[in-house]
C-alpha positions as CSV (number, residue, x, y, z in Angstrom):
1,X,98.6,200.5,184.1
2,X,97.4,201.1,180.0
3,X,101.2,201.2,179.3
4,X,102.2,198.1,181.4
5,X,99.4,195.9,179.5
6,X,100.2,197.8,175.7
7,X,104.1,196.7,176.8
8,X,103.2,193.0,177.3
9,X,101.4,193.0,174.5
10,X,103.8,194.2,172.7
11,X,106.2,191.8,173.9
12,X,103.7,188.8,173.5
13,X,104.7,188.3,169.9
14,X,108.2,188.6,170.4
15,X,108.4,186.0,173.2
16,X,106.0,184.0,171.1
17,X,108.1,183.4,168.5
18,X,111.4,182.8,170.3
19,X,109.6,179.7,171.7
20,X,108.3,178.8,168.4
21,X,112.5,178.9,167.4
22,X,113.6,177.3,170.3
23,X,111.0,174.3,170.0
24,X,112.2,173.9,166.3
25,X,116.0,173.8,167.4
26,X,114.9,171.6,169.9
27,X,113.3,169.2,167.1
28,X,116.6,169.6,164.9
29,X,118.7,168.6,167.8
30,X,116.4,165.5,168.1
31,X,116.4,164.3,164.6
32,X,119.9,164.9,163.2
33,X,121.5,162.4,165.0
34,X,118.7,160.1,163.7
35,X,118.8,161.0,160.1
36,X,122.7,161.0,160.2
37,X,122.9,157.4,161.9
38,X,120.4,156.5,158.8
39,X,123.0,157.8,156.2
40,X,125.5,156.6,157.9
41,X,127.6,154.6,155.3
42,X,128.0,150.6,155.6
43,X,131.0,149.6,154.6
44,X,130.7,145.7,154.4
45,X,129.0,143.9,151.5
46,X,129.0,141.1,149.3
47,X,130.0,141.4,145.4
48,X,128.8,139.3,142.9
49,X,130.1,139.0,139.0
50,X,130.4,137.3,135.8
51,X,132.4,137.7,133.5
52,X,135.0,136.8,130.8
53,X,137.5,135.1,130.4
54,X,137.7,134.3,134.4
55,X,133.7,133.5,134.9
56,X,132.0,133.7,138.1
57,X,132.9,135.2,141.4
58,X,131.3,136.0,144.6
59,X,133.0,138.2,147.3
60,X,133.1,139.4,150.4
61,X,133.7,143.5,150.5
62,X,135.3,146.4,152.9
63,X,135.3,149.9,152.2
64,X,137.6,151.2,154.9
65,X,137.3,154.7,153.3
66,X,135.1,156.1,151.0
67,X,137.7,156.1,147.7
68,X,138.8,152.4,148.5
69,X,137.3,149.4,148.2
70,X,138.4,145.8,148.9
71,X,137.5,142.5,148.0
72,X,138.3,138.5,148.2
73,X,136.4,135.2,147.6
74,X,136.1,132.2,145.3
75,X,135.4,131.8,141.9
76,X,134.2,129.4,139.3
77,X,135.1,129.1,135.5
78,X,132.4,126.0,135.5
79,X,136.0,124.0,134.6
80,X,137.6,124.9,137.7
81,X,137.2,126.5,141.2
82,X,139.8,129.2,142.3
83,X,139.9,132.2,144.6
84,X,140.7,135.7,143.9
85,X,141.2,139.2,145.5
86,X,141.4,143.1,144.4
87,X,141.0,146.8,145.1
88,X,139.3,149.2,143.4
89,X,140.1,152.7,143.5
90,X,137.0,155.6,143.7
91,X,138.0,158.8,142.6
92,X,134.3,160.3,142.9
93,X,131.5,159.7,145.6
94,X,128.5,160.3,143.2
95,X,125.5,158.3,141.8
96,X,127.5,157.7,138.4
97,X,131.2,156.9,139.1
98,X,134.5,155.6,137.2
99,X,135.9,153.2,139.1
100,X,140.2,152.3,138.9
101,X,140.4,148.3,139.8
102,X,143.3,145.7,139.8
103,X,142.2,142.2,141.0
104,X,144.7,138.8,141.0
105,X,143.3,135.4,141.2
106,X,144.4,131.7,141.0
107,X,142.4,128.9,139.3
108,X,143.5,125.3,140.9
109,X,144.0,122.2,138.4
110,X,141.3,120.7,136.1
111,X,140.8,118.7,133.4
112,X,140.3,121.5,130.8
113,X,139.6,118.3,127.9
114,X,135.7,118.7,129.1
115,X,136.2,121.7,126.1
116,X,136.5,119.1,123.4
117,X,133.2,117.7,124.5
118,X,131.4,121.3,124.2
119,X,133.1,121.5,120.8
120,X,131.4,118.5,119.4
121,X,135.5,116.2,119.2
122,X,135.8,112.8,119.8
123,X,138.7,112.6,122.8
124,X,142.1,111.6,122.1
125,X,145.1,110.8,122.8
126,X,146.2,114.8,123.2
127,X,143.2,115.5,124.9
128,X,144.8,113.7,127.6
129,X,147.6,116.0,128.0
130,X,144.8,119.3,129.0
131,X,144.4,118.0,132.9
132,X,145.7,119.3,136.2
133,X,146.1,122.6,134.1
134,X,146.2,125.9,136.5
135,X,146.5,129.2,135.8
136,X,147.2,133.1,137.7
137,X,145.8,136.0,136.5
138,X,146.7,139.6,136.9
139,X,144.1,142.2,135.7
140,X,143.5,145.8,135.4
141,X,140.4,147.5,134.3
142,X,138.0,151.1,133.9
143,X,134.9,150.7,135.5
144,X,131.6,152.6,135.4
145,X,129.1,152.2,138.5
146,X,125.2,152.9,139.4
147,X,124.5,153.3,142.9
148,X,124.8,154.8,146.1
149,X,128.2,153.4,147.5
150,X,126.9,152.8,150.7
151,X,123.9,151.1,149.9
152,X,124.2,149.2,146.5
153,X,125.6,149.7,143.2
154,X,126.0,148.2,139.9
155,X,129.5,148.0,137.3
156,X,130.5,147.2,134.4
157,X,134.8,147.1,134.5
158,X,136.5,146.8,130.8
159,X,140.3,146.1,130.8
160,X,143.3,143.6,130.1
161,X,144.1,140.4,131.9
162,X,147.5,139.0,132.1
163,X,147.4,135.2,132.2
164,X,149.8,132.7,132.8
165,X,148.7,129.2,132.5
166,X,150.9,125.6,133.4
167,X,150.0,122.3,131.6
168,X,152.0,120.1,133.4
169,X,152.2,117.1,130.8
170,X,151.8,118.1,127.0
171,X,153.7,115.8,125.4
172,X,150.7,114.0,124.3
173,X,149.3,117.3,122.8
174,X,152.8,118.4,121.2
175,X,153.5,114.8,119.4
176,X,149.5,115.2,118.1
177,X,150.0,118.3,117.0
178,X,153.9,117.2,115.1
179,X,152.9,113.8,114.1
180,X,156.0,112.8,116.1
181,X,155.9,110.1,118.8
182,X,159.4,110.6,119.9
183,X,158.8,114.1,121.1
184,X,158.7,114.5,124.6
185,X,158.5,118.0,126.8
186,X,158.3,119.2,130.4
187,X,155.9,121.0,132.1
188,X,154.5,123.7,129.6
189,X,153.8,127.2,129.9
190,X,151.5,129.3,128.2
191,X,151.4,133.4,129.1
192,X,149.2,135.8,127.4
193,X,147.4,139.4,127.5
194,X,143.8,139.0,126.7
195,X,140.5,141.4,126.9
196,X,138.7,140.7,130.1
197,X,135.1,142.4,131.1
198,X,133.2,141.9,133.7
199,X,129.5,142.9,134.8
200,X,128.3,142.8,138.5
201,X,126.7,144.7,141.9
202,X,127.6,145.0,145.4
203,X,125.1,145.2,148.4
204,X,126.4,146.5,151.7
205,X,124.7,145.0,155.3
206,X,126.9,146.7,157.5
């Protein structure tokens, strides 16, 4: 009978503990799924930016995998409205992250002679020829970004932007500019590669 009761005692411990184990497995089973649905990464957003030369933008975002992102929306140059879209490309999953981005937008016609008025000149005749003017724009940029990608982050891209700009009537600017009345022209076409930087965040909801 002593070395039935010294057994169980002995085994009181033991037992004790493998219950103690089991309740914290039990408690782990319980909140994983919890924690991991409140990690779980959101993959639509809304970006907003500002920047130069191509101004303002706000866009709606998808992440369909954790090194892509996309985005599209409208934009605003104050001048003009126009929309845009882009990828960006994101090599590293960490707080602090480069960022690889191409984006392509269209800005519809407007009367680009408001500039004169900022600018302090009188309008003119050749003011007349900057209306209607549109433009597309290619760019590719480096970015840095702040944040936890599936929450909120903040960038800051630096690149170049190809743009290629229409002014559908300049003869009035071209005969200013010549001091020649007789010279006419067709639709002009202005292309450059200019600097382009752009500060902004993103904030996921879903």
């Amino acid at each position: 009978m002593t070395m039935d009761s010294s057994s169980l005692r002995r085994r009181h411990p033991s037992l004790l503990s493998s219950g103690i184990a089991l309740g914290c497995l039990a408690v782990l089973g319980t909140a994983t799924p919890a924690l991991a649905q409140d990690d779980a990464p959101h993959k639509v957003g809304l970006l907003l930016d500002a920047g130069a030369p191509h101004g303002i933008g706000l866009s709606a975002v998808v992440r369909p995998t954790n090194w892509l992102r996309l985005h599209a929306g409208p934009t605003t140059n104050t001048l003009s409205v126009g929309v845009r879209g882009g990828l960006s490309i994101l090599p590293m999953d960490t707080f602090i992250a480069p960022s690889i981005n191409a984006e392509a937008g269209h800005y519809f016609g407007s009367e680009y002679s408001e500039v004169l008025d900022w600018l302090g000149r009188e309008p003119s005749a050749a003011s007349e020829a900057i209306r209607d003017v549109t433009y597309n724009y290619v760019t590719g940029s480096l970015g840095l970004e702040v944040g936890t990608k599936s929450r909120f982050s903040f960038f800051l891209n630096v690149g170049l932007s190809y743009v290629a700009m229409t002014v559908p009537d300049p003869t009035p600017l071209i005969q200013d500019a010549s001091g020649d009345d007789s010279v006419t022209s067709g639709p002009l076409h202005v292309r450059a590669t200019i600097p382009s930087v752009k500060l902004g965040f993103i904030v996921y909801f879903f």
